[in-house]
C-alpha positions as a Markdown table, in Angstrom:
| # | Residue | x | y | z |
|---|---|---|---|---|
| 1 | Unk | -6.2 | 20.6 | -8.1 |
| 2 | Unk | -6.3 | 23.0 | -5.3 |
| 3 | Unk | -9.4 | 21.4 | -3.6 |
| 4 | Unk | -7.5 | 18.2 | -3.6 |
| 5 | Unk | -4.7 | 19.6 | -2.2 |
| 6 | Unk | -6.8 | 21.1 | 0.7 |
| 7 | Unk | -8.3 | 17.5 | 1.1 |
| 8 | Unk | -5.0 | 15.9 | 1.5 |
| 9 | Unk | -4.1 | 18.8 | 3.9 |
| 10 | Unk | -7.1 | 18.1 | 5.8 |
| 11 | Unk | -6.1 | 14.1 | 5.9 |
| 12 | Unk | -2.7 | 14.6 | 7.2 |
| 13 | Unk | -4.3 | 17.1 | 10.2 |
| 14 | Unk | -6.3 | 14.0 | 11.1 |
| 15 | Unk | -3.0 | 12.4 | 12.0 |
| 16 | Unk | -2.5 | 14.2 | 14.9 |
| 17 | Unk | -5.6 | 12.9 | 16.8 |
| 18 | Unk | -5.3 | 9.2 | 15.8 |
| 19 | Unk | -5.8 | 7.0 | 18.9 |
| 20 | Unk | -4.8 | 3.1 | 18.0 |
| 21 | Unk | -3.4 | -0.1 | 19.8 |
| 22 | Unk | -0.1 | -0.3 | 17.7 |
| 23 | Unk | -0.3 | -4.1 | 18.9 |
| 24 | Unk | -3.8 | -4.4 | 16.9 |
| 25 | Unk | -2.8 | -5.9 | 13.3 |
| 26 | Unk | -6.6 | -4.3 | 12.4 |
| 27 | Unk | -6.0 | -0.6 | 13.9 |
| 28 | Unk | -2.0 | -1.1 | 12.2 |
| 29 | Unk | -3.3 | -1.7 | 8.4 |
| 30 | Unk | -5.8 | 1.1 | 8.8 |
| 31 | Unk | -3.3 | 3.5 | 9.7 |
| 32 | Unk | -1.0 | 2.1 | 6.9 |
| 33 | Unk | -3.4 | 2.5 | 4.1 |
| 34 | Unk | -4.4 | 5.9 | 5.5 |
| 35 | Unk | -1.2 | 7.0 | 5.4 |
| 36 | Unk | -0.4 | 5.2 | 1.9 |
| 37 | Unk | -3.5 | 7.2 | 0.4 |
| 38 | Unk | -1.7 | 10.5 | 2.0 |
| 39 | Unk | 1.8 | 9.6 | 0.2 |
| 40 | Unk | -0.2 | 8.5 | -2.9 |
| 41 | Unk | -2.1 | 11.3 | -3.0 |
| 42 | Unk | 1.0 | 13.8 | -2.7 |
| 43 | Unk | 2.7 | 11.4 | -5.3 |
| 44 | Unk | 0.2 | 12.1 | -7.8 |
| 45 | Unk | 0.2 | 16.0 | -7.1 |
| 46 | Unk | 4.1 | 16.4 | -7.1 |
| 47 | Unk | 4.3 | 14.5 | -10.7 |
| 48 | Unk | 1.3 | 16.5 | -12.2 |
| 49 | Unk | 2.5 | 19.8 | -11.5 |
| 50 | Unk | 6.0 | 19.0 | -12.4 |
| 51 | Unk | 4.5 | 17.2 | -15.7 |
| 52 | Unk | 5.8 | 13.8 | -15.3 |
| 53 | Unk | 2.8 | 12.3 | -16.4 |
| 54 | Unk | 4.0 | 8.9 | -17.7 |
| 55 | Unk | 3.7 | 7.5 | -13.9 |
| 56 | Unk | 0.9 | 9.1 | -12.8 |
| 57 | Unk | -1.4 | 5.7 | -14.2 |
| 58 | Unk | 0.8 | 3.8 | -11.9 |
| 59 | Unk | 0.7 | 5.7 | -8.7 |
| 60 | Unk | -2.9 | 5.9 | -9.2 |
| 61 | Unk | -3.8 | 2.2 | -9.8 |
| 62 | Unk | -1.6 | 2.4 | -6.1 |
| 63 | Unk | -3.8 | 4.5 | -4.8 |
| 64 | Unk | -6.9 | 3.0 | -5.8 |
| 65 | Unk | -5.9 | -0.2 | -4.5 |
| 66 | Unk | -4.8 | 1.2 | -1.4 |
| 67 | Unk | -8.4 | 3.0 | -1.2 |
| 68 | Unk | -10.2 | -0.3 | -1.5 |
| 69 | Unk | -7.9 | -2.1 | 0.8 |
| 70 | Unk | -8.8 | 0.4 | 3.4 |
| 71 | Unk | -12.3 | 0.9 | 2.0 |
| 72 | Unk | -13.1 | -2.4 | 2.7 |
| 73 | Unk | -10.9 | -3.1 | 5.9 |
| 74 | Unk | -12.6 | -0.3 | 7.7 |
| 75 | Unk | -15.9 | -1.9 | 7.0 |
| 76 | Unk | -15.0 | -5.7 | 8.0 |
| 77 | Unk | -12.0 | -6.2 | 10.3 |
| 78 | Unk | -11.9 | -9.7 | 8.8 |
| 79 | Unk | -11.2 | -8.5 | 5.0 |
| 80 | Unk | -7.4 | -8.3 | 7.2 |
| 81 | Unk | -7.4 | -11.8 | 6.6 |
| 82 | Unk | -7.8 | -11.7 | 3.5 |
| 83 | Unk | -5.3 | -9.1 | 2.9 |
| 84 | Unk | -2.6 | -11.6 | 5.3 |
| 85 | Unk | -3.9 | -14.2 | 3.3 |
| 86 | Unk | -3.0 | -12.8 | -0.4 |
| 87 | Unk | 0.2 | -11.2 | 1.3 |
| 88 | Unk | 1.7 | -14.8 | 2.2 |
| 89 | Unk | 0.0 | -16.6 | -1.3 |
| 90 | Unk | 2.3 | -14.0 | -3.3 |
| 91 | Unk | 5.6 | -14.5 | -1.5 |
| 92 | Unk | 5.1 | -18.5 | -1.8 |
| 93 | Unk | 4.8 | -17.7 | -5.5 |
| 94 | Unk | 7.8 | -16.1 | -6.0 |
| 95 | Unk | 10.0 | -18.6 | -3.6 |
| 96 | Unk | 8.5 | -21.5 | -5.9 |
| 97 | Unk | 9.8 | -19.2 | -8.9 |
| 98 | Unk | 13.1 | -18.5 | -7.1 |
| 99 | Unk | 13.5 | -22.5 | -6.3 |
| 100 | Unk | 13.5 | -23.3 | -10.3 |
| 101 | Unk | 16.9 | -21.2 | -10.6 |
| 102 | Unk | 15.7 | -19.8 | -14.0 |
| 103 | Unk | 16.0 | -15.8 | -12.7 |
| 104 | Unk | 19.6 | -14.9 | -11.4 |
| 105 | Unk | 17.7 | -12.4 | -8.8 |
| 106 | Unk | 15.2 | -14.9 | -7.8 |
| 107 | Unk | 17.8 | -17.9 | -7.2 |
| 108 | Unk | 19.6 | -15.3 | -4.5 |
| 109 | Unk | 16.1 | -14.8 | -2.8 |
| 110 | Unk | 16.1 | -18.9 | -3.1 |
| 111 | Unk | 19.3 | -19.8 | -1.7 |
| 112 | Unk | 19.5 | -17.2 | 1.4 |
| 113 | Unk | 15.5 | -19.3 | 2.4 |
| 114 | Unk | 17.6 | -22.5 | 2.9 |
């Protein structure tokens, strides 16, 4: 445990020395999912050492996928796209399912589209 804590140490000195274009969408998603895998990371530490280990499976299935989201959008800037792409598909689904009024929190999400 202590060499992962140095590791996430030595992520978050990184930080400091980030140089991006903030108006970038490409350089703004790495630095998201860099910094999700920091707050993941801690996440996982905090709940481990304080035995709270019933939610450690789901902050870590959020910090894998936040690993291969960044994984693969540091490799091809157009995987972004793809990442835009699933964002927007998602949020259609739920308005459709928020237009058949059959979830009272949904039908709020619904009416305040219109």
């Amino acid at each position: 445990m202590e060499t992962y804590k140095n590791e996430i140490k030595a992520a978050q000195n990184y930080i400091e020395h980030f140089k991006f274009d903030k108006k970038d969408s490409w350089h703004k998603n790495l630095i998201a999912l860099y910094l999700s895998l920091i707050e993941y990371s801690d996440a996982l530490i905090n709940l481990i050492e304080n035995e709270k280990s019933i939610a450690v499976p789901v902050v870590f299935r959020s910090l894998l996928e936040a690993y291969v989201d960044f994984k693969n959008l540091s490799e091809d800037k157009a995987y972004g796209y793809h990442m835009e792409a699933n964002y927007a598909y998602n949020w259609l689904k739920s308005l459709e399912e928020a237009s058949k009024n059959q979830n009272e929190y949904l039908a709020l999400t619904a009416q305040n589209q219109t």
